[in-house]
C-alpha positions as CSV (number, residue, x, y, z in Angstrom):
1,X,-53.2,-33.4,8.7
2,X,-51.4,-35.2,6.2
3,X,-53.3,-37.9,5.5
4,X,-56.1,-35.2,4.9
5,X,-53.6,-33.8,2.9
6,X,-53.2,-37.1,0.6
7,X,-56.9,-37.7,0.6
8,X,-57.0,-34.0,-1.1
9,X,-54.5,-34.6,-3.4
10,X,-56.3,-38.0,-4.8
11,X,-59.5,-37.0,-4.4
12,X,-58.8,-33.6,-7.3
13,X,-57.8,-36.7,-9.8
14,X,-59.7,-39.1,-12.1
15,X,-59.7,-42.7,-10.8
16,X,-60.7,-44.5,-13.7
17,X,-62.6,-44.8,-17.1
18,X,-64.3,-47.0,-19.6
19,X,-62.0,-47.0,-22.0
20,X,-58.6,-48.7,-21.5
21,X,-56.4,-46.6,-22.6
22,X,-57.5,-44.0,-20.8
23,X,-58.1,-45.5,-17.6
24,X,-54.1,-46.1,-18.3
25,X,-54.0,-42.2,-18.7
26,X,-55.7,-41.8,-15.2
27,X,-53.4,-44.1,-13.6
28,X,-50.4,-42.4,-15.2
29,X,-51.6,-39.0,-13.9
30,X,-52.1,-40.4,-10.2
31,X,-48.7,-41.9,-10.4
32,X,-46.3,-39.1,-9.1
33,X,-48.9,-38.1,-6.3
34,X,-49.3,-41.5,-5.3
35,X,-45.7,-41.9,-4.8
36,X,-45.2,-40.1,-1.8
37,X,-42.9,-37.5,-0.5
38,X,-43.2,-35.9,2.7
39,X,-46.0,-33.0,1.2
40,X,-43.5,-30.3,2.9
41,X,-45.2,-27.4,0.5
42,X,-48.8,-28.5,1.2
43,X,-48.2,-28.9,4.7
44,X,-46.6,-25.5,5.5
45,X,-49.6,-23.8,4.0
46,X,-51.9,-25.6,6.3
47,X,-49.9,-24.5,9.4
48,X,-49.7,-21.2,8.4
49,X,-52.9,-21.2,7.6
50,X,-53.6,-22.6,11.4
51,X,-50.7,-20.3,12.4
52,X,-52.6,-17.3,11.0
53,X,-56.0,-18.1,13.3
54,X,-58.3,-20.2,11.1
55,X,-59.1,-23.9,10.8
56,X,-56.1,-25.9,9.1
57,X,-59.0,-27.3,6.6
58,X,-59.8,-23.9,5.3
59,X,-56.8,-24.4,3.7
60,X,-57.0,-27.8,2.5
61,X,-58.1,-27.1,-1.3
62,X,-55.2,-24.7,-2.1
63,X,-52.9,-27.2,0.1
64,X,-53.7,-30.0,-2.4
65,X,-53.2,-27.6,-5.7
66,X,-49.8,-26.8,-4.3
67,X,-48.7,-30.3,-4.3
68,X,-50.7,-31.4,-7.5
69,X,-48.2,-27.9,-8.7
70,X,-45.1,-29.5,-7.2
71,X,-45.7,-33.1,-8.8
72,X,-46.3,-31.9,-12.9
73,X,-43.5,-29.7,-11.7
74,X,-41.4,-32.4,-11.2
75,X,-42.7,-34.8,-14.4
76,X,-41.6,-31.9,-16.4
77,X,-38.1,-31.9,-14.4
78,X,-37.3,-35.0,-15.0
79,X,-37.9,-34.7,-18.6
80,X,-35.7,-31.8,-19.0
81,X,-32.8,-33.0,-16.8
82,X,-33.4,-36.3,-18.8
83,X,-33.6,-37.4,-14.9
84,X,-33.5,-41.5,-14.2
85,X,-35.5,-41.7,-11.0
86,X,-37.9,-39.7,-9.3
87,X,-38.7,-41.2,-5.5
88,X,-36.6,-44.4,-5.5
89,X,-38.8,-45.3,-9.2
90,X,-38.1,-44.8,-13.0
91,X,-38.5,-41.2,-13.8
92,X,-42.1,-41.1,-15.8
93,X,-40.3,-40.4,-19.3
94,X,-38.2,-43.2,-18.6
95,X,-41.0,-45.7,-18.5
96,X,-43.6,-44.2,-20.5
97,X,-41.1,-42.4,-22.7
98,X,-40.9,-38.3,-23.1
99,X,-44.1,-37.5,-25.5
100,X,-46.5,-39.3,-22.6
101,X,-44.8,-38.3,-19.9
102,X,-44.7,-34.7,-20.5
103,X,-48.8,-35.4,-21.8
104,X,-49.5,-36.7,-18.2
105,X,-47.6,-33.0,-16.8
106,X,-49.9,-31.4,-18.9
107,X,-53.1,-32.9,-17.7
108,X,-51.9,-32.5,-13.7
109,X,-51.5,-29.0,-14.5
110,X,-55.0,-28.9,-15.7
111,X,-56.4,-30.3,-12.4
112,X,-54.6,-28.3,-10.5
113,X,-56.3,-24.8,-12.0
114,X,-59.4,-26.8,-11.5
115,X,-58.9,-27.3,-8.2
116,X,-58.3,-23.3,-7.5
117,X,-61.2,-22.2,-9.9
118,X,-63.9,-24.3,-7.8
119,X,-62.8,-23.5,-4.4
120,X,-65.5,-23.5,-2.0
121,X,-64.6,-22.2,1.4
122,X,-63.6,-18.5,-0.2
123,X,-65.5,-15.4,-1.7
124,X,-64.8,-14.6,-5.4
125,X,-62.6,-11.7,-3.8
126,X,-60.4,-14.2,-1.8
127,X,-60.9,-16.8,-4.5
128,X,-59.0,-13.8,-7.0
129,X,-56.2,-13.1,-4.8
130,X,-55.3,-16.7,-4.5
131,X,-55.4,-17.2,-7.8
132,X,-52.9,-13.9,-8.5
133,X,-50.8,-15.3,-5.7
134,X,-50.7,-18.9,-7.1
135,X,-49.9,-17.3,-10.6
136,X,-46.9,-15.3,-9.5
137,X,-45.6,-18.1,-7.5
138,X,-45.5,-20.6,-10.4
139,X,-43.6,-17.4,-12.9
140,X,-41.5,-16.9,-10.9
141,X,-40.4,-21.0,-10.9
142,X,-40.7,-20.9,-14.8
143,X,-38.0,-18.0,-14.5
144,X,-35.8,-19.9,-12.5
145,X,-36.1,-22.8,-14.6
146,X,-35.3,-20.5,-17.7
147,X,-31.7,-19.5,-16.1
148,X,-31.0,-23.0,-15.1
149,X,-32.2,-24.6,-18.5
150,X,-30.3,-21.6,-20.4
151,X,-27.4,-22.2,-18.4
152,X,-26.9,-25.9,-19.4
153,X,-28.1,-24.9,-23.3
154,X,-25.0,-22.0,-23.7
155,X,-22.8,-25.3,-21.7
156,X,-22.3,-22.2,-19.4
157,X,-20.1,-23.4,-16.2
158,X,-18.6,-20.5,-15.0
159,X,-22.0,-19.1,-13.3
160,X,-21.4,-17.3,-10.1
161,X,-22.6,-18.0,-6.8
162,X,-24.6,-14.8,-7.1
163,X,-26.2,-16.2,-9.9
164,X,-26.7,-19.8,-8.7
165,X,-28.5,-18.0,-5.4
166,X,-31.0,-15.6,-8.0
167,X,-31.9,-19.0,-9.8
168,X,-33.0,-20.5,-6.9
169,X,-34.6,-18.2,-5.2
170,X,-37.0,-18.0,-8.5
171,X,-37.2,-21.4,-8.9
172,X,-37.4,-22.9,-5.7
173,X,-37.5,-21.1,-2.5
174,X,-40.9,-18.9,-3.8
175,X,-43.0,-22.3,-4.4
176,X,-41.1,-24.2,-1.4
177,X,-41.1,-21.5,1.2
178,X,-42.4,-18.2,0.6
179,X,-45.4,-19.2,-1.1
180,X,-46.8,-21.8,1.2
181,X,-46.6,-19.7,4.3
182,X,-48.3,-16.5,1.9
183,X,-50.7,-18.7,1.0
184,X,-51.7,-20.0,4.2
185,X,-51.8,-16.5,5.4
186,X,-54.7,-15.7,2.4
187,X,-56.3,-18.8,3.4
188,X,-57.0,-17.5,6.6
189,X,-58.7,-14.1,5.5
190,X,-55.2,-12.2,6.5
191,X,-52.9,-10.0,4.1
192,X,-49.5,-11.6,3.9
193,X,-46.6,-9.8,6.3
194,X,-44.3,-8.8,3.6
195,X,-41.5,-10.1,5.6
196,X,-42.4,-13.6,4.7
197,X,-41.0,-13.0,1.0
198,X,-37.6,-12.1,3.0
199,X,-37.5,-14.8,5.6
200,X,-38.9,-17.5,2.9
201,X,-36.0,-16.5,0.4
202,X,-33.6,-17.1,2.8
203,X,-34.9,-20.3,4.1
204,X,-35.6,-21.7,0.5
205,X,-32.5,-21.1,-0.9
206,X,-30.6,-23.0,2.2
207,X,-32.7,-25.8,1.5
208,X,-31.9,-25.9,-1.8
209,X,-27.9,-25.7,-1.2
210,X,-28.6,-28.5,1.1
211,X,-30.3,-30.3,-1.2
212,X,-27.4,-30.1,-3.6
213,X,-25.2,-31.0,-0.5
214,X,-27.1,-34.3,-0.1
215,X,-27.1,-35.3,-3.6
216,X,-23.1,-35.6,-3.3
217,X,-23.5,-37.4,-0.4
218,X,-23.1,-41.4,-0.6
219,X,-24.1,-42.2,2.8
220,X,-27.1,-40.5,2.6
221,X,-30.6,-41.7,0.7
222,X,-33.3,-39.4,0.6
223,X,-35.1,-40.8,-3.0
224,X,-32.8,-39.5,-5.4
225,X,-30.2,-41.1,-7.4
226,X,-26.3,-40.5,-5.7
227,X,-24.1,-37.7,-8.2
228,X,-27.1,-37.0,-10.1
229,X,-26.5,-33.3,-10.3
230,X,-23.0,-34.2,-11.8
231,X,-24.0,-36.6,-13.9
232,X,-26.8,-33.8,-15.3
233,X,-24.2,-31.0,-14.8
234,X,-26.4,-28.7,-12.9
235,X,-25.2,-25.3,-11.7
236,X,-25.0,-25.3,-8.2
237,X,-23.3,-23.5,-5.5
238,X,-20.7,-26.2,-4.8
239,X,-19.6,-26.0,-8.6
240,X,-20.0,-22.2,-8.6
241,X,-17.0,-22.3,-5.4
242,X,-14.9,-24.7,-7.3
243,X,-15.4,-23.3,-10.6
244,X,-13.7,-19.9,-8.9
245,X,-11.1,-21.4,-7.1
246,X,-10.1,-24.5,-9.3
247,X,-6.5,-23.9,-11.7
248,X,-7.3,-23.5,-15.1
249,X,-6.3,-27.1,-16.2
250,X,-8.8,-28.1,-13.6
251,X,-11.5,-26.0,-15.2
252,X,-11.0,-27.1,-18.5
253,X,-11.2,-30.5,-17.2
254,X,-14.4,-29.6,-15.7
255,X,-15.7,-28.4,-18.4
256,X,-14.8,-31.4,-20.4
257,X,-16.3,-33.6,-18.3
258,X,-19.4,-32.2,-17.0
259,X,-20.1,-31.2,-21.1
260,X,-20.5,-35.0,-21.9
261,X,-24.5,-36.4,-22.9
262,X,-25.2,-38.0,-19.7
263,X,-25.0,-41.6,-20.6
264,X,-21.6,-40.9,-21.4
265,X,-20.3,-40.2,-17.9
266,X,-18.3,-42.7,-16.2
267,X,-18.0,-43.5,-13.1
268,X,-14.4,-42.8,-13.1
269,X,-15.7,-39.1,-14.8
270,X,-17.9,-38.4,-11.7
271,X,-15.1,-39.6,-8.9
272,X,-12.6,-36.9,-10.7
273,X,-15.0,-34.1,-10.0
274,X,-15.7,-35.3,-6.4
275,X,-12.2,-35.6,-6.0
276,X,-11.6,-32.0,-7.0
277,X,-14.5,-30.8,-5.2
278,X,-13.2,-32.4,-2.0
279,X,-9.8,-30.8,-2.8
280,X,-11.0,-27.3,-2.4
281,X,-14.0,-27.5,0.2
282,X,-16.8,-26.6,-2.5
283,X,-19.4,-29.6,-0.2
284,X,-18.3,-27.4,3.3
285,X,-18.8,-24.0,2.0
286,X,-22.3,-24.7,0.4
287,X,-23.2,-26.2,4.1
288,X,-22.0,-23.2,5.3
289,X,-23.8,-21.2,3.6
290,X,-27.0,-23.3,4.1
291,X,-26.3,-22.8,7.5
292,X,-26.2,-19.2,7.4
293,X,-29.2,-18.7,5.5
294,X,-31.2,-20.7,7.4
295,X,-30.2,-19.2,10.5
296,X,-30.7,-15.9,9.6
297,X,-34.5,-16.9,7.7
298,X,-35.2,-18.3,10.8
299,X,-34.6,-15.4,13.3
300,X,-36.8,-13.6,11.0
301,X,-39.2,-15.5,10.6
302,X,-39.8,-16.1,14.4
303,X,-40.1,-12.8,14.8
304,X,-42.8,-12.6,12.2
305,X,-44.7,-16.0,13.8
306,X,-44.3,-14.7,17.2
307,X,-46.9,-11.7,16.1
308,X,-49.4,-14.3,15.0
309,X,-52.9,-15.2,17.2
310,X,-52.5,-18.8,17.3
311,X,-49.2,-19.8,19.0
312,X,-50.0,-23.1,19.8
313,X,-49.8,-23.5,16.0
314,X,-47.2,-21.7,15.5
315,X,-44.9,-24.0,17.3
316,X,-45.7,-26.7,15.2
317,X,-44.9,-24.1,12.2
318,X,-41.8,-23.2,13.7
319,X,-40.4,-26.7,14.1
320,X,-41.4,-28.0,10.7
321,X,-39.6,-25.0,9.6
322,X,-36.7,-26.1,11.9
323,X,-36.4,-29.0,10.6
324,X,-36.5,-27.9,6.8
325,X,-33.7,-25.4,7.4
326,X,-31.7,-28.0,9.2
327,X,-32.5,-31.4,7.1
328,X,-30.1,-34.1,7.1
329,X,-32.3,-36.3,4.1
């Protein structure tokens, strides 16, 4: 399934051309998708889509646009968080500098609508919905992007853990979660149980608390660079607890240091927050949280699964979803 998957993926992109420079271009637009990553997003829409009674393949095409979504996603990321790596490599505006970079973004987004306009295993009817879904799942992300961007432009830091968990769910757990298993619901000629919105909140957010987790975590590698949420001062749920229970020297100090340009932390600037965050618990109680809203997404969500036709498929669901909730890299 997932090297189908990757063959998808590759296959909806230009391989080369005539001209140099723009067989450079194609190369530069394969570049994200060919480096990897475990195609969690495409591959939980093909499960659902098994899940849900039809043939994992029937699914394939709006697998593939999913993940082509997830990769300009992430080019246009990295420009805005001014990120330095992206999958243990230079983040694309790094080596290719912003204007290409976000040029290459541009054009993956433009294969991916082709992708969904010329699918071939749907009626115009089915083809429409998918394309309304697929629409409201990439607004919502640009709305959670908005709050987090807006956030860092107003050099807000006192954002509340009720915040942090609305950004989130907007711009991740929808496109990560919610959406794939939707999708893959469509896919299969089925309306979407309602519930999955519910259960795929609650399951997206915890992996995006984990996430955050990870990132302060030295002894872990998962393809992202150690303290680079610190170092680009995003809002997460660790800084929204220690914001709120830090002394008022301590914020200020915060504040002071996580307002400096990125290539003016120090080393010594990121070990004072860790320090602080270590003082008050802020890593545990995001686990914790994680914890609870995976548990709770997942209870529902096997409730929902277990109503499904396919159940030999749905235990494969189930335990990629498992693992998701429960990730440890």
């Amino acid at each position: 399934m997932l090297e189908a998957l990757n063959r998808a993926v590759l296959s909806a992109l230009p391989k080369t051309h005539s001209q140099p420079d723009l067989a450079r271009f194609y190369a530069l637009i394969r570049d994200y998708p060919e480096r990897g990553g475990k195609r969690l997003r495409g591959l939980l829409l093909l499960l659902s889509t098994a899940a849900h009674g039809a043939n994992w393949q029937q699914g394939l095409e709006v697998a593939a646009a999913l993940e082509l979504f997830q990769n300009w996603v992430l080019i246009h990321d990295d420009i805005e968080d001014d990120s330095l790596e992206r999958r243990g490599s230079p983040a694309l505006h790094q080596r290719e500098g912003m204007p290409v970079a976000l040029n290459v973004g541009d054009a993956l987004h433009v294969y991916m609508w082709q992708l969904l306009h010329n699918l071939k295993a749907f009626s115009p009817a089915q083809q429409n919905t998918l394309l309304n879904e697929f629409a409201w799942i990439i607004q919502r992300t640009a709305e959670g992007q908005h709050l987090d961007l807006s956030w860092v432009k107003q050099q807000r830091f006192d954002v509340s853990a009720e915040e942090y968990i609305e950004m989130v769910t907007l711009k991740t757990a929808h496109y990560t979660v919610s959406g794939p298993l939707r999708l893959g619901a469509l896919c299969a000629g089925l309306p979407p149980d309602e519930r999955l919105i519910s259960a795929g909140t609650d399951l997206g957010v915890a992996f995006q608390i984990r996430d955050d987790v990870l990132n302060l975590m030295p002894e872990v590698s998962y393809g992202k660079e150690f303290s680079g949420d610190l170092y680009e001062a995003k809002r997460t749920l660790i800084l929204a607890h220690l914001f709120a229970h830090a002394s008022a020297s301590e914020q200020l100090e915060l504040k002071t240091l996580l307002a400096k340009a990125r290539h003016d932390k120090t080393a010594d600037d990121i070990n004072s927050i860790l320090r602080l965050i270590k003082r008050y618990g802020s890593l545990d109680y995001a686990q914790e949280i994680a914890e609870a809203r995976a548990s709770r997404g997942l209870s529902l969500l096997k409730q929902i699964l277990n109503e499904l036709p396919a159940q030999a498929e749905v235990v494969k669901l189930t335990r990629l979803l498992e693992s998701l909730a429960k990730r440890r890299q």
